[in-house]
C-alpha positions as CSV (number, residue, x, y, z in Angstrom):
1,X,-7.2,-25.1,-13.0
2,X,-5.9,-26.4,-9.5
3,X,-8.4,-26.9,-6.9
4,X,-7.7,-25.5,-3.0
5,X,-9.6,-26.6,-0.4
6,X,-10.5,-24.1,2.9
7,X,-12.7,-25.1,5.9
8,X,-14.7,-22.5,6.7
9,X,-16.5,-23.0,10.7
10,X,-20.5,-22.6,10.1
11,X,-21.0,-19.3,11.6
12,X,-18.2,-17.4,8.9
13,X,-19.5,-19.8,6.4
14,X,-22.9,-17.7,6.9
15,X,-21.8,-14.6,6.9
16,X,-19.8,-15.6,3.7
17,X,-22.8,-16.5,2.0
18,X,-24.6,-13.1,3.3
19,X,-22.1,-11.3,2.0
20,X,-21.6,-12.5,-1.1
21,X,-25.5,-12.1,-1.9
22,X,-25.3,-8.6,-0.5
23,X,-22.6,-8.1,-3.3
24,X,-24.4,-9.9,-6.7
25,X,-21.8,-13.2,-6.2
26,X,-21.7,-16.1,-5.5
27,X,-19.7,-17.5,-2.6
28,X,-17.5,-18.7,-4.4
29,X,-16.6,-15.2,-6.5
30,X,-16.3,-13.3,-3.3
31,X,-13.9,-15.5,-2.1
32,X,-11.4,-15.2,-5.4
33,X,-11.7,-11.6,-5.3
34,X,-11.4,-11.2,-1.6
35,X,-7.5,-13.5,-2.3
36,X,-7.3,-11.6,-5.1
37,X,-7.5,-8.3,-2.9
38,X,-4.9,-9.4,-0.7
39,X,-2.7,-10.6,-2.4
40,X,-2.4,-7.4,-4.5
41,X,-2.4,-5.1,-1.2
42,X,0.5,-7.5,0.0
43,X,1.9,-7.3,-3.0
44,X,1.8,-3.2,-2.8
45,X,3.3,-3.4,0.7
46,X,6.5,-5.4,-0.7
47,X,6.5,-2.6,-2.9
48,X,6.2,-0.1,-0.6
49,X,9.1,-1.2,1.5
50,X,11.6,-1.9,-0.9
51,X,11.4,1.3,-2.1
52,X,11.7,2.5,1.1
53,X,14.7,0.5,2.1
54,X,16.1,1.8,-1.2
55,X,15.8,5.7,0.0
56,X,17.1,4.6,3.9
57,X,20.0,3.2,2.4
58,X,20.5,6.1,0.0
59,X,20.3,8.5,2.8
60,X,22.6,6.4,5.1
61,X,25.1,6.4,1.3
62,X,25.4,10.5,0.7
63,X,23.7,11.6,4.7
64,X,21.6,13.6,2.2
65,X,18.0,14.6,3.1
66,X,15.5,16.8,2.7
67,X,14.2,18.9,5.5
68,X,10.7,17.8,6.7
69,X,9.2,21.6,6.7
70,X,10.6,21.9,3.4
71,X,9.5,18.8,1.7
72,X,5.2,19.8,3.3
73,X,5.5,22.8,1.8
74,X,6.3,21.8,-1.1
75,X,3.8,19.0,-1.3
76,X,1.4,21.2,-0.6
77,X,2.4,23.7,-2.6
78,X,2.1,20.9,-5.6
79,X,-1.4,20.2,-4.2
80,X,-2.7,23.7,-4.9
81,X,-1.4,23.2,-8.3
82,X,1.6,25.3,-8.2
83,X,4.8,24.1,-9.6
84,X,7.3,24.8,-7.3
85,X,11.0,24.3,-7.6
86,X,12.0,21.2,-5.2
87,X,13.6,21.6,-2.1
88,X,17.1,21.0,-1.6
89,X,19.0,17.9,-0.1
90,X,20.9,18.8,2.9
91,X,23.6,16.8,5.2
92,X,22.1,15.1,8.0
93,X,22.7,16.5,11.5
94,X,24.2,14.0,13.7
């Protein structure tokens, strides 16, 4: 396994180590799940905003939407554990 080097200044270095003992780790663990944390939420945001981008440019393709009102009330009706019947796309207003 590769080895990467960080330079830590003294003071982070000591919370680090704090830290870590306040979690059950070592140092060293803390750090690779703290990258390891990161990277995934980054990795979540790319996902994120692709599929966004996807849905702008889908909207900006047909001028399809749904209606704000009506989407919340149906997410909300799906959060009460109804089923309700999804709410139409209609042309954007310009």
């Amino acid at each position: 396994m590769p080895t990467t080097t960080i330079r830590l200044d003294d003071p982070l270095k000591a919370r680090l180590a704090a830290a870590a003992e306040r979690a059950g780790k070592t140092s060293h663990a803390f750090i690779l799940d703290a990258i390891a944390r990161t990277v995934e939420q980054a990795e979540h945001d790319e996902d994120f905003h692709r599929v966004a981008e996807e849905r702008w440019l889908k909207i900006l393709a047909t001028h399809k939407t749904v209606d704000w009102g009506a989407a919340k009330d149906w997410l909300e009706a799906r959060s009460r554990g109804e089923r309700p019947r999804k709410p139409a796309a209609r042309k954007l207003r310009r």
